[in-house]
N, CA, C and O atoms as a DFTB+ gen file, in Angstrom:
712 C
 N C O
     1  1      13.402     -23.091     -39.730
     2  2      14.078     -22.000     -39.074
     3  2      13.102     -20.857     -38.766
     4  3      13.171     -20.149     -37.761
     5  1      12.091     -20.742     -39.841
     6  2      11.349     -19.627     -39.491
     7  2      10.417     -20.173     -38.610
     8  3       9.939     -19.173     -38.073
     9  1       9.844     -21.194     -38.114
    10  2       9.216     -21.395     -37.220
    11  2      10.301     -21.248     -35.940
    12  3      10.128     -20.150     -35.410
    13  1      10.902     -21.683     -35.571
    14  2      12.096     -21.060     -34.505
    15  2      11.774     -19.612     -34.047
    16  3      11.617     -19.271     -32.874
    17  1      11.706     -18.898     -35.014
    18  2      12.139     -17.869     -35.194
    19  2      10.366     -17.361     -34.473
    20  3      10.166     -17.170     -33.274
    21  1       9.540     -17.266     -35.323
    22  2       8.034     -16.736     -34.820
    23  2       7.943     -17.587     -33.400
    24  3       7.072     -17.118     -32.667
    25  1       8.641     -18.731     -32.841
    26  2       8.391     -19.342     -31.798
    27  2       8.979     -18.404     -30.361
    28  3       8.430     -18.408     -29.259
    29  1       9.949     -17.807     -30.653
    30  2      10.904     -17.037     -29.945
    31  2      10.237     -15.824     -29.930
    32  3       9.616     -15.657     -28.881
    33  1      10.152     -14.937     -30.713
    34  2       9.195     -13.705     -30.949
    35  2       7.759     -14.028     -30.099
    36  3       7.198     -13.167     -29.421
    37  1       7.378     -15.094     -30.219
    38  2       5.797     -15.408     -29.731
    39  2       6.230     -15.318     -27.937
    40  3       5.614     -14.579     -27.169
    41  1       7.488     -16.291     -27.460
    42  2       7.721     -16.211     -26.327
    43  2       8.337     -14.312     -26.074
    44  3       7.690     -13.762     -25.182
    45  1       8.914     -13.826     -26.424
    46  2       9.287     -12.079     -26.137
    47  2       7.924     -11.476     -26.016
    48  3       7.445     -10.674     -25.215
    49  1       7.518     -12.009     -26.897
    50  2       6.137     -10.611     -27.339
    51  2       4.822     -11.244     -25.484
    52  3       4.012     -10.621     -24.797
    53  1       5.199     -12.291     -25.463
    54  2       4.286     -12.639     -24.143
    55  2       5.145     -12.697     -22.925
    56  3       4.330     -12.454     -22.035
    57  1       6.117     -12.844     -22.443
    58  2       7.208     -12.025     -21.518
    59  2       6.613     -10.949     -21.485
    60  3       5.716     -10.834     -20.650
    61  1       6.907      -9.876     -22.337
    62  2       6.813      -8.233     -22.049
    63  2       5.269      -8.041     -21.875
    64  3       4.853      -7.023     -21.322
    65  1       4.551      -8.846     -22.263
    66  2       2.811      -8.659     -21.691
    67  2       2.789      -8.945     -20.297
    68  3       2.324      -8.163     -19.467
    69  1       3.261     -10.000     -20.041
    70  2       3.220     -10.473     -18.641
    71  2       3.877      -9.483     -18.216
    72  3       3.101      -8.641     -18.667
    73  1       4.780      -8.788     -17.649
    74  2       5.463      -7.900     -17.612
    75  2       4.920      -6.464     -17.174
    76  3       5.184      -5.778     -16.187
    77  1       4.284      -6.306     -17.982
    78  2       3.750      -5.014     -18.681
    79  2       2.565      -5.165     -17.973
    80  3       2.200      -4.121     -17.432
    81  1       1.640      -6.409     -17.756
    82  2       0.273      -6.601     -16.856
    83  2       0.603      -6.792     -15.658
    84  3      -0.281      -6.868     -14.805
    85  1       2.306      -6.945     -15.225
    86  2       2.132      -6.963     -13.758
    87  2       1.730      -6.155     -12.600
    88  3       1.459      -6.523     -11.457
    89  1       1.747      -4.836     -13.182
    90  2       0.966      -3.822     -11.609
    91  2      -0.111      -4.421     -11.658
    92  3      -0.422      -4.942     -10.587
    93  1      -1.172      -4.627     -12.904
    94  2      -2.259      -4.256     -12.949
    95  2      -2.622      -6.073     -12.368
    96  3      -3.816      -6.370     -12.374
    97  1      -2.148      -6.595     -12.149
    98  2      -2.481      -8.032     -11.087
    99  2      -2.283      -7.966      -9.900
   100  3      -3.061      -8.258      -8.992
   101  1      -0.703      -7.383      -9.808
   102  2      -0.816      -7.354      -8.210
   103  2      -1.729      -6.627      -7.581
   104  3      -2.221      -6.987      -6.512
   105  1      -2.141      -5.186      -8.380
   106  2      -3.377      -4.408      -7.511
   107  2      -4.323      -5.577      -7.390
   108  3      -4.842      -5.791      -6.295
   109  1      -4.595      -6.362      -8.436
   110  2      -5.770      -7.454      -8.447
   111  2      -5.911      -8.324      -7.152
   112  3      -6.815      -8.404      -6.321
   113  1      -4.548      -9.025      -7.290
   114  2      -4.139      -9.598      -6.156
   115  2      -4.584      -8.734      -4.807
   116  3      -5.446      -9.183      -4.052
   117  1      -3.876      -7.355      -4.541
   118  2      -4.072      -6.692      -3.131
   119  2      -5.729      -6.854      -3.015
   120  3      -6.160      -7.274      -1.941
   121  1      -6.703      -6.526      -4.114
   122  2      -7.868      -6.390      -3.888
   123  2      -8.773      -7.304      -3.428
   124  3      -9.702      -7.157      -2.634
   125  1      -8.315      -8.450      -4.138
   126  2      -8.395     -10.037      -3.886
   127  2      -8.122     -10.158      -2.548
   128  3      -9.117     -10.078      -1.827
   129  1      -7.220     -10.303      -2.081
   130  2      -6.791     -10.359      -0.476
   131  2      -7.320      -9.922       0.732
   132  3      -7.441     -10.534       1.794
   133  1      -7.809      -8.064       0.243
   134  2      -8.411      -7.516       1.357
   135  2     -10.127      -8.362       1.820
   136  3     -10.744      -8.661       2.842
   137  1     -10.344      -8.485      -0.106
   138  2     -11.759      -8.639      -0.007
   139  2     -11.980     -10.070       0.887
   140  3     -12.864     -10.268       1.721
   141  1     -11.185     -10.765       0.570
   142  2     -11.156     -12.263       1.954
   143  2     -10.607     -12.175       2.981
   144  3     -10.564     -13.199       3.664
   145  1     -10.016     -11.016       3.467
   146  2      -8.989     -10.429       4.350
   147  2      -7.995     -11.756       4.828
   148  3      -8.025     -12.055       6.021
   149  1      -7.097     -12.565       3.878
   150  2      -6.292     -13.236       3.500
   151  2      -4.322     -12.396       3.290
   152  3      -3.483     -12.285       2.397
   153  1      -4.484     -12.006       4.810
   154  2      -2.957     -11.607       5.166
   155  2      -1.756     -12.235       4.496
   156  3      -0.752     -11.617       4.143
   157  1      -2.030     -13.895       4.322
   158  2      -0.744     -14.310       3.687
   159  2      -0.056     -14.262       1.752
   160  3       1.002     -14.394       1.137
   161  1      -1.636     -13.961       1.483
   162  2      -1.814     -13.171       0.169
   163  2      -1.347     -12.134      -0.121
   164  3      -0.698     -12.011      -1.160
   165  1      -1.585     -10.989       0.837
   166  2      -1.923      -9.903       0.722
   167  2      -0.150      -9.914       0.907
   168  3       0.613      -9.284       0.175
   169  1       0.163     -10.575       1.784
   170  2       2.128     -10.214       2.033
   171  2       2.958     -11.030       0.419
   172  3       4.136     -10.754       0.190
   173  1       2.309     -11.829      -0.382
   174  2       2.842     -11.870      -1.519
   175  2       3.035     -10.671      -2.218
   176  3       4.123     -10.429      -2.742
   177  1       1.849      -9.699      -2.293
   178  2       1.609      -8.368      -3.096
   179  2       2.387      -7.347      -2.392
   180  3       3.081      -6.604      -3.086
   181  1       2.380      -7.178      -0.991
   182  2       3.465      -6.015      -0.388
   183  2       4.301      -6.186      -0.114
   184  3       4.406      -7.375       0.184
   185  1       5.514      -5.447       0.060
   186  2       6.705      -5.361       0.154
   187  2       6.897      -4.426       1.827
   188  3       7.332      -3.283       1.965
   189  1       6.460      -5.281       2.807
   190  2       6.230      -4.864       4.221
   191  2       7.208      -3.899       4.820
   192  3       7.107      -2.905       5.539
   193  1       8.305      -4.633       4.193
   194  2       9.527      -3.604       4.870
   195  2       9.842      -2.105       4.524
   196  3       9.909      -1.076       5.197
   197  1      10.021      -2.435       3.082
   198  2      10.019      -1.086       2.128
   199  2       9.296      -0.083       2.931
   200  3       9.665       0.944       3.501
   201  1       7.960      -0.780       2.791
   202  2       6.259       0.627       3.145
   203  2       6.906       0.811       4.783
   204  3       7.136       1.991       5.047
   205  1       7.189      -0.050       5.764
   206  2       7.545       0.838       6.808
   207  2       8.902       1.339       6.925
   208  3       9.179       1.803       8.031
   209  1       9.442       1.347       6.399
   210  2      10.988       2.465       6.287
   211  2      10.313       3.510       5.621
   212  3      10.098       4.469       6.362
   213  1       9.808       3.666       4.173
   214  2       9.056       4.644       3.582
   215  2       8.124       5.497       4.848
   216  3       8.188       6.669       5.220
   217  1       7.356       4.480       5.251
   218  2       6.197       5.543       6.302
   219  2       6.310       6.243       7.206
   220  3       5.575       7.201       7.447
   221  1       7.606       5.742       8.101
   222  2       8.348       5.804       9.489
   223  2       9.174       7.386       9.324
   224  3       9.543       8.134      10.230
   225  1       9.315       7.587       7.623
   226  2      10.264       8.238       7.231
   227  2       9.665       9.402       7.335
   228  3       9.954      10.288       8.139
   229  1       8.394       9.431       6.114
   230  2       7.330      10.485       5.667
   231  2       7.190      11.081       7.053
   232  3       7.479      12.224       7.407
   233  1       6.664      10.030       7.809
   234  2       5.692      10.452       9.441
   235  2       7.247      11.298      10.410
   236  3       7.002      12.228      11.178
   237  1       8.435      10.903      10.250
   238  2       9.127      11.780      11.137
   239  2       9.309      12.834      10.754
   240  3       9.268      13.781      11.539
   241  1       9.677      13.080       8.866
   242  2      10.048      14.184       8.220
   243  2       8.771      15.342       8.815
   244  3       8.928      16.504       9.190
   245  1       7.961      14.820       8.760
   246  2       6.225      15.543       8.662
   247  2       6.320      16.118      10.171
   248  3       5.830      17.176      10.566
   249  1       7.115      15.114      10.975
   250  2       6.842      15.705      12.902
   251  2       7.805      16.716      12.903
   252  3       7.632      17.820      13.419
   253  1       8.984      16.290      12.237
   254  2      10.037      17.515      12.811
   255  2       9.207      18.920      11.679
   256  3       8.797      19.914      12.279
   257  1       9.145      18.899      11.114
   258  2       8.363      20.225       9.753
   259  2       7.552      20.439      11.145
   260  3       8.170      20.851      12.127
   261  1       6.435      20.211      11.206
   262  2       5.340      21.094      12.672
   263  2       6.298      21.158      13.777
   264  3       6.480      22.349      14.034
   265  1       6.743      20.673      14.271
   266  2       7.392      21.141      15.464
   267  2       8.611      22.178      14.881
   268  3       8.894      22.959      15.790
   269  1       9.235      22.381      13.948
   270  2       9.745      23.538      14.215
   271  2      11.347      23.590      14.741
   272  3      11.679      22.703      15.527
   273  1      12.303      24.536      14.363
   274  2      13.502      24.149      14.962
   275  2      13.345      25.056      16.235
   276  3      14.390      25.241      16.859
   277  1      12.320      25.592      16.672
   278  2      12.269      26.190      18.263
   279  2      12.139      25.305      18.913
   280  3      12.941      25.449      19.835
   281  1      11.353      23.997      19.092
   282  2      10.650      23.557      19.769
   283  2      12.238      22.191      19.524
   284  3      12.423      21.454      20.493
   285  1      12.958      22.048      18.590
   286  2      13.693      21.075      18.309
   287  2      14.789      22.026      19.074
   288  3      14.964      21.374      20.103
   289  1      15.300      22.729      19.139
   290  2      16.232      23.748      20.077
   291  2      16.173      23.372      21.882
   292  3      17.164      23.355      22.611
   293  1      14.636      23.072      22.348
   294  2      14.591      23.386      23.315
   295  2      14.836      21.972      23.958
   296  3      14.336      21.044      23.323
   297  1      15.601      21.606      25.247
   298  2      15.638      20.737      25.732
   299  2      14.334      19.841      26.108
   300  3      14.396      18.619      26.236
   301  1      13.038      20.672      26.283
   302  2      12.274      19.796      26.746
   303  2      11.266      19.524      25.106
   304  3      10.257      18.819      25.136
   305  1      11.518      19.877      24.417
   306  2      11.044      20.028      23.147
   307  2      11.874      18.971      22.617
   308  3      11.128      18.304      21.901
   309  1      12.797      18.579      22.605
   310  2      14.001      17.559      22.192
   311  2      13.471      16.423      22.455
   312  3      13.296      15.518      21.639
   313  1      12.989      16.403      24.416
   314  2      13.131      15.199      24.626
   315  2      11.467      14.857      24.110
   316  3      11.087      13.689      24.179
   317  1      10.622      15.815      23.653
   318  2       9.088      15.430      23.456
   319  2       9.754      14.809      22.213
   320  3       9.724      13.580      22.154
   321  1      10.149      15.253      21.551
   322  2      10.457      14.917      19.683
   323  2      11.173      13.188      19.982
   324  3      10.788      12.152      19.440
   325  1      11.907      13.286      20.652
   326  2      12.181      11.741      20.997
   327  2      10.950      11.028      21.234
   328  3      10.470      10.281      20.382
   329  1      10.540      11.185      22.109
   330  2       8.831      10.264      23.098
   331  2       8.200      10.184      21.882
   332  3       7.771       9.041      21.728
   333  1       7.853      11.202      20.560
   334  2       7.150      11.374      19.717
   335  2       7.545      10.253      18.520
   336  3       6.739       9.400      18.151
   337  1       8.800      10.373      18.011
   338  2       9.513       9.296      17.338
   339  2       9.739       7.648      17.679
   340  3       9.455       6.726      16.915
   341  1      10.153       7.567      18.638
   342  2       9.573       6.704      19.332
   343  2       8.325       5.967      19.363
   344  3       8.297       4.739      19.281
   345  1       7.034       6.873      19.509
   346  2       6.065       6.354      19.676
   347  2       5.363       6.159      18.567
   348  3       4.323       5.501      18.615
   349  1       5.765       6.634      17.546
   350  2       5.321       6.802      16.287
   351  2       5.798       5.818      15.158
   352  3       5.142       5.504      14.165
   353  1       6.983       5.415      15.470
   354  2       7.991       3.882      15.107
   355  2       7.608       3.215      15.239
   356  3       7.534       2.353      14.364
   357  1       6.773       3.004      17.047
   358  2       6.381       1.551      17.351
   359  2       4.702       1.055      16.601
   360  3       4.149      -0.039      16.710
   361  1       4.242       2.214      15.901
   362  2       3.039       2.102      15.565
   363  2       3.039       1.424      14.518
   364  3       2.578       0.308      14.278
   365  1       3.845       2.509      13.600
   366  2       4.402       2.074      12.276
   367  2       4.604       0.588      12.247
   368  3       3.827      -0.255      11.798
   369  1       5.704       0.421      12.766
   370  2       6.345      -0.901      13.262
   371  2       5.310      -2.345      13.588
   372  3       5.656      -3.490      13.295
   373  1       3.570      -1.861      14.467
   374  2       3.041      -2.576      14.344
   375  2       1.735      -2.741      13.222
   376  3       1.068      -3.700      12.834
   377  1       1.746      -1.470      12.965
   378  2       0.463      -1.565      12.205
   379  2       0.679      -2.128      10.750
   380  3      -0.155      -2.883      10.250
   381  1       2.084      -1.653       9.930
   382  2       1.839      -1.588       8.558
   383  2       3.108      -3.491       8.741
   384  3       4.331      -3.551       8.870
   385  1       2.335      -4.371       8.683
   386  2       2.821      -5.601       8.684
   387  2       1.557      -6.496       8.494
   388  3       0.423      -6.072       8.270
   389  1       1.815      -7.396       8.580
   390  2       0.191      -8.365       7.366
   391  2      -0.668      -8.435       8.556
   392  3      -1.893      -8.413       8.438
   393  1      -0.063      -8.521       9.740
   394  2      -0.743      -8.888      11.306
   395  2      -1.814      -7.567      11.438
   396  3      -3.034      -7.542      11.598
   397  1      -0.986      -6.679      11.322
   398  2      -1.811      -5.090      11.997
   399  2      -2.443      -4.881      10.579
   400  3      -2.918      -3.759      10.750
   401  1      -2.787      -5.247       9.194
   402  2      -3.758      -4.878       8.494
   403  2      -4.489      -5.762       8.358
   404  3      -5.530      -5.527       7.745
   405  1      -4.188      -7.428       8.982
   406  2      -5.455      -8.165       9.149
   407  2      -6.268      -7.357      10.339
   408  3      -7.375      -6.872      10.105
   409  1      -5.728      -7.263      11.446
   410  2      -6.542      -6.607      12.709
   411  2      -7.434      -5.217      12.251
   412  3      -8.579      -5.023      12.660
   413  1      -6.758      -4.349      11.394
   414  2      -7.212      -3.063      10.819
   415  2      -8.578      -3.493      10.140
   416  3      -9.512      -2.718      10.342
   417  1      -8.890      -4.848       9.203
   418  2      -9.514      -5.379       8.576
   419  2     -10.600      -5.664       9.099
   420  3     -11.700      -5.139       8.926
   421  1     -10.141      -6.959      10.098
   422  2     -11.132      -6.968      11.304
   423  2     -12.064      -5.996      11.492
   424  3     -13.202      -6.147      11.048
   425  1     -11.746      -5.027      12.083
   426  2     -11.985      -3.988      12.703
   427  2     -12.870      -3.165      11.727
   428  3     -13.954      -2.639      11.978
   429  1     -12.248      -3.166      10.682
   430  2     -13.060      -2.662       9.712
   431  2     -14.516      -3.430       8.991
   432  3     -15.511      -2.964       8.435
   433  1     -14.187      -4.444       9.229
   434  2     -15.627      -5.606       8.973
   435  2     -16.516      -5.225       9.866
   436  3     -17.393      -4.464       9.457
   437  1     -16.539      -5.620      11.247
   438  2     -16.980      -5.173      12.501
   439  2     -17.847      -4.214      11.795
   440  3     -18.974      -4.550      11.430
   441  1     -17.139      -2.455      11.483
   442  2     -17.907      -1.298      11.580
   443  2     -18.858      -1.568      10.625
   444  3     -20.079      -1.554      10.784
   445  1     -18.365      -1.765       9.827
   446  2     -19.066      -2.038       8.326
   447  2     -20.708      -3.037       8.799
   448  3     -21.873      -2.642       8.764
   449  1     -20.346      -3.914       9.064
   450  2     -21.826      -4.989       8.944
   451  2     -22.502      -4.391      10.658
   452  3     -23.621      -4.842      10.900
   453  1     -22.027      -3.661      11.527
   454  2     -22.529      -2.859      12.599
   455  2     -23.665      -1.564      11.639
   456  3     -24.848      -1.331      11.887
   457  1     -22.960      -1.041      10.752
   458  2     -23.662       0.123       9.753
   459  2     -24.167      -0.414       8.680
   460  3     -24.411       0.214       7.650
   461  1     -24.326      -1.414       8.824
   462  2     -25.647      -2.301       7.878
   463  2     -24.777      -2.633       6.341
   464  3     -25.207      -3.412       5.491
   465  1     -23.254      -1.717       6.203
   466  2     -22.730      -1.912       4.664
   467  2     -22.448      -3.443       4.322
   468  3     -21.370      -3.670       3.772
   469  1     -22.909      -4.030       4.464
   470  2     -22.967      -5.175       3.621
   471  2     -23.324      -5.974       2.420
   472  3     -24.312      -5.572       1.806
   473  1     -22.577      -7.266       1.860
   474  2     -22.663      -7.419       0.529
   475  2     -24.548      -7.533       0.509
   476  3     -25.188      -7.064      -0.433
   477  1     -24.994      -7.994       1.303
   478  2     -26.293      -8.381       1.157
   479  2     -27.351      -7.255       1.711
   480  3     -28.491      -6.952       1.356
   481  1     -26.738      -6.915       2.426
   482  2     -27.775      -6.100       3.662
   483  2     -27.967      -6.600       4.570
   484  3     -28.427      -5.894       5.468
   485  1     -27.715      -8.198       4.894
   486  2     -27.868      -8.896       6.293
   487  2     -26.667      -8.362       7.039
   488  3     -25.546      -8.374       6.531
   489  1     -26.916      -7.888       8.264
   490  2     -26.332      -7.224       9.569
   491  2     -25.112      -8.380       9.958
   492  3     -24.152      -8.003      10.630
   493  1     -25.185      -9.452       9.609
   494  2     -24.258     -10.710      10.233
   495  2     -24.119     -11.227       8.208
   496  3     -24.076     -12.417       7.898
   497  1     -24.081     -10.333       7.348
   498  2     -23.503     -11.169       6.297
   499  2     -21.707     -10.239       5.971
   500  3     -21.127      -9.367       6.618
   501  1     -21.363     -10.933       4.760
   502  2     -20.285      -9.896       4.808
   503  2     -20.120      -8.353       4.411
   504  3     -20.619      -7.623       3.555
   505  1     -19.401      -8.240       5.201
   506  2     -18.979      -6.441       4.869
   507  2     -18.511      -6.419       3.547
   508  3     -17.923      -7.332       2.967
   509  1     -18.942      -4.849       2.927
   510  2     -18.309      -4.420       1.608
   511  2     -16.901      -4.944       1.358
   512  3     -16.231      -4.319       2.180
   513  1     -16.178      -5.644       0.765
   514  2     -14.681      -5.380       0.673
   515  2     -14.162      -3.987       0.542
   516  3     -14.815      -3.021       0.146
   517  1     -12.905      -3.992       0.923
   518  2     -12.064      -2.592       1.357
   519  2     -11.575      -2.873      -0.751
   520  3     -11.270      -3.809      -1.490
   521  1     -11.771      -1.527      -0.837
   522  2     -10.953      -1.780      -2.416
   523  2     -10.125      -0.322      -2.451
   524  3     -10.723       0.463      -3.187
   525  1      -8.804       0.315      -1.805
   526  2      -8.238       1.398      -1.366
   527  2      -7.814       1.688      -3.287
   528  3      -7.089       2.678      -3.389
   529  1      -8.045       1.211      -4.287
   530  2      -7.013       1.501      -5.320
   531  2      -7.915       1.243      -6.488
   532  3      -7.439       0.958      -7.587
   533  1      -9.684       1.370      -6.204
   534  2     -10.741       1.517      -6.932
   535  2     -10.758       2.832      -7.763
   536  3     -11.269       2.500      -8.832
   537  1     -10.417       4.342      -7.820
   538  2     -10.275       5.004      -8.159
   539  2      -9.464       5.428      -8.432
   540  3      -9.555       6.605      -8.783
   541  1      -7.908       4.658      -8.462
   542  2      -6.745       5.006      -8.401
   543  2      -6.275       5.189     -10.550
   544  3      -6.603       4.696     -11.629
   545  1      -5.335       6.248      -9.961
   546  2      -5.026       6.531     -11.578
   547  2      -4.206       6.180     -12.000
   548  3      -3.620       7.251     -11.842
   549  1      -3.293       5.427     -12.596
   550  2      -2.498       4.392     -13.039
   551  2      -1.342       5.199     -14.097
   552  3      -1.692       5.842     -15.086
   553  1      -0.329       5.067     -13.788
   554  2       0.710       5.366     -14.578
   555  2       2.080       4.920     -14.571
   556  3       2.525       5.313     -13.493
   557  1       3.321       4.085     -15.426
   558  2       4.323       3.962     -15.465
   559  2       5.366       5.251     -15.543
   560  3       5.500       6.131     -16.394
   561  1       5.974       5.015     -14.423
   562  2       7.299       5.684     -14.312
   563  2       8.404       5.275     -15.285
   564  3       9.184       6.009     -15.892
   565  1       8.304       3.995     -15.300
   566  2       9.483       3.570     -15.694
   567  2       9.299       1.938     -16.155
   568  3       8.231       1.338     -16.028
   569  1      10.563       1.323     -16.726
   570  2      10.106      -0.178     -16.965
   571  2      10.245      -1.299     -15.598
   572  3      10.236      -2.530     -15.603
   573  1      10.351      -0.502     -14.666
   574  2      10.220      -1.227     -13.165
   575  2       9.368      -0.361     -12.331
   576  3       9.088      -0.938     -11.280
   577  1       8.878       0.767     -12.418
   578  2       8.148       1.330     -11.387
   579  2       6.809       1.892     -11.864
   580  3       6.753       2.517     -12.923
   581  1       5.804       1.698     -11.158
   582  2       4.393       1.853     -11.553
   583  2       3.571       2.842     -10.092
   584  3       3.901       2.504      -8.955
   585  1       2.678       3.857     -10.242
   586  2       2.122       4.418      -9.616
   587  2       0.266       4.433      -9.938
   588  3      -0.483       4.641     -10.892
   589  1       0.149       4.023      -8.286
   590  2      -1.450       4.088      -8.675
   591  2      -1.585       5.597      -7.500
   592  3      -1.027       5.904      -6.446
   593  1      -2.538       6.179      -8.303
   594  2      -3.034       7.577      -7.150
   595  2      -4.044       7.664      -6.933
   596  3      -4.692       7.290      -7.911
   597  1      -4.741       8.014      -6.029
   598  2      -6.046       8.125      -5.269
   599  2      -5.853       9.084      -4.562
   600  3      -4.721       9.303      -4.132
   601  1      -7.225      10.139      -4.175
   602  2      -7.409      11.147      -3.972
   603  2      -8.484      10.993      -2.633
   604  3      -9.650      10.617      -2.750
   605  1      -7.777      11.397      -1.243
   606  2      -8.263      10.724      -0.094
   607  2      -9.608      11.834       0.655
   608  3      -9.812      12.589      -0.296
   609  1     -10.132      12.087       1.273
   610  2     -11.304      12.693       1.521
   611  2     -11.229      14.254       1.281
   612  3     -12.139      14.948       0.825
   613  1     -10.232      14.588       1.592
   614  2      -9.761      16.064       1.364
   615  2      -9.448      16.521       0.128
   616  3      -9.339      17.710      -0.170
   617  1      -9.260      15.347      -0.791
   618  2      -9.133      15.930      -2.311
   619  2      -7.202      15.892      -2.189
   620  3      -6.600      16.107      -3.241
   621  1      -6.636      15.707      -1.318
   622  2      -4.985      15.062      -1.537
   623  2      -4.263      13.789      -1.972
   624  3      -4.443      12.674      -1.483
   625  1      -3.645      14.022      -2.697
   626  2      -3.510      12.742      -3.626
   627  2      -1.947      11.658      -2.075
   628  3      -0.972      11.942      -1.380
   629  1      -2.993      10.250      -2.506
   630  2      -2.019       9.488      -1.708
   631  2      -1.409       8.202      -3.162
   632  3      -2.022       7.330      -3.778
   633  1      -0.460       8.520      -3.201
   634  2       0.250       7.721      -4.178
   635  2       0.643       5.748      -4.111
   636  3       1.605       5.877      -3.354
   637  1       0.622       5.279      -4.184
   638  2       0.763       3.693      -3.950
   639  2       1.912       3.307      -5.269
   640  3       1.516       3.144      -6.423
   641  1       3.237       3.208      -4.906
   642  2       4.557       3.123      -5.926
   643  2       4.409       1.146      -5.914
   644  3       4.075       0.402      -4.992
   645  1       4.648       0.963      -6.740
   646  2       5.171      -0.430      -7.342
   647  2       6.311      -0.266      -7.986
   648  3       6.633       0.594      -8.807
   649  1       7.145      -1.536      -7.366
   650  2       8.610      -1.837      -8.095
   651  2       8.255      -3.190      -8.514
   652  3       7.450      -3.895      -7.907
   653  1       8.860      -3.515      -9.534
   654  2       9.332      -4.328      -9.978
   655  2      10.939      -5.413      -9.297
   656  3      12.119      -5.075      -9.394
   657  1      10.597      -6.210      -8.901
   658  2      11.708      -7.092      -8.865
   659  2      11.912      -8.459      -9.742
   660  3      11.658      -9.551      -9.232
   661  1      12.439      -8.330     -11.243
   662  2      12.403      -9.422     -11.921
   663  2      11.247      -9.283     -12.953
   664  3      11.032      -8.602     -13.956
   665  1      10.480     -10.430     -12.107
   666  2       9.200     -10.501     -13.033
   667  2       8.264      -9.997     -12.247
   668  3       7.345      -9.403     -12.810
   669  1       8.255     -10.074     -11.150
   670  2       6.991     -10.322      -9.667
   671  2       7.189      -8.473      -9.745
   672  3       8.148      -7.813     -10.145
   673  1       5.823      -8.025      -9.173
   674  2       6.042      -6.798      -8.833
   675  2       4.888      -6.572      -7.608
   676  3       3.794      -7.133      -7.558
   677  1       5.439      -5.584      -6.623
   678  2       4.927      -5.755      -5.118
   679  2       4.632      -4.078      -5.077
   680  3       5.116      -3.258      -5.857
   681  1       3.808      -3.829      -4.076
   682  2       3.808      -2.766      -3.473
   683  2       5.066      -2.376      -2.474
   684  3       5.289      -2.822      -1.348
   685  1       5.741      -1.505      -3.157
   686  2       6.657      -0.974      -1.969
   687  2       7.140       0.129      -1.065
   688  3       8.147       0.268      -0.370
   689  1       5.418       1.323      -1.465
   690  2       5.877       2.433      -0.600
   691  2       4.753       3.662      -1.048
   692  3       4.589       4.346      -2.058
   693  1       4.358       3.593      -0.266
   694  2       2.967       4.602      -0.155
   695  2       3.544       6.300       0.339
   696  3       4.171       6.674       1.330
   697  1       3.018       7.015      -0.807
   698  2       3.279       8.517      -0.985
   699  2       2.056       9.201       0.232
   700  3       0.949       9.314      -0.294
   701  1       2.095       9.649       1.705
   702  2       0.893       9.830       2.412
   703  2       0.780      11.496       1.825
   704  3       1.716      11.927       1.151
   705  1      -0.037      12.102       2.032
   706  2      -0.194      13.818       2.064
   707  2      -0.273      14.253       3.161
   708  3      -1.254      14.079       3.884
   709  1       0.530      14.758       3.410
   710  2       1.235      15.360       4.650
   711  2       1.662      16.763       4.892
   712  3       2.216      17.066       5.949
């Protein structure tokens, strides 16, 4: 019986590790992903939808705050704030999805081995990997939500939230400074 018993305890006590180590993999995972720029990876670790409802949100709250309720008053100010929302949706909409941060990636390899940053120093070897959550400061909210923070060129903190669903835990919504 007492083996039962330490057998059960042995399975709890490694549940809640696994558990408990899951931000700190999936960041592994995201880092893993960028560094092969491996999109279908990288969409195991994010939670695509979440981050663009979250971003779409931040980025309109942030347009109407500068523009102002004068400029939101005025008919032709109305219809800019539309054109603006709008155009700012469809970005959202394409960029933050596994497609538009492989292309971002791309793009970012390109500059990188163009400016010589490469793993080797050869001009045609690979670029540095992107590691966005290398300096990031790590803290539990809660027994489902985890925050990594990083502090972006200006010294403003951009937050990266993890939820928990179950066991699996994903990125689901980036804090921008705005």
């Amino acid at each position: 019986m007492k083996k039962w018993i330490a057998l059960a305890l042995a399975l709890l006590i490694s549940l809640g590790a696994y558990v408990a180590a899951g931000p700190y993999l999936t960041m592994r995972g995201i880092q893993q992903a960028l560094a092969v720029q491996d999109t279908r990876k990288l969409e195991r670790h994010v939670d695509f939808p979440a981050v663009r409802v979250s971003v779409k949100a931040q980025l309109e709250d942030a347009m109407a705050r500068r523009a102002g309720s004068d400029l939101q008053s005025n008919l032709l100010g109305a219809i800019a704030m539309g054109v603006g929302r709008s155009l700012m949706a469809a970005s959202v909409d394409t960029m933050v999805t596994p497609m538009g941060i492989g292309a971002l990636l791309q793009g970012r390899k390109m500059w990188k081995q163009s400016m010589g940053q490469t793993v080797d120093g050869d001009t045609f070897g690979p670029a540095v990997p992107a590691d966005p959550l290398a300096t990031a400061v790590h803290h539990y909210e809660s027994s489902s939500r985890f925050t990594a923070t990083v502090l972006d060129e200006d010294g403003n903190p951009v937050t990266f939230i993890f939820k928990r669903d179950g066991l699996q835990w994903k990125l689901a919504d980036i804090r921008l400074p705005l």
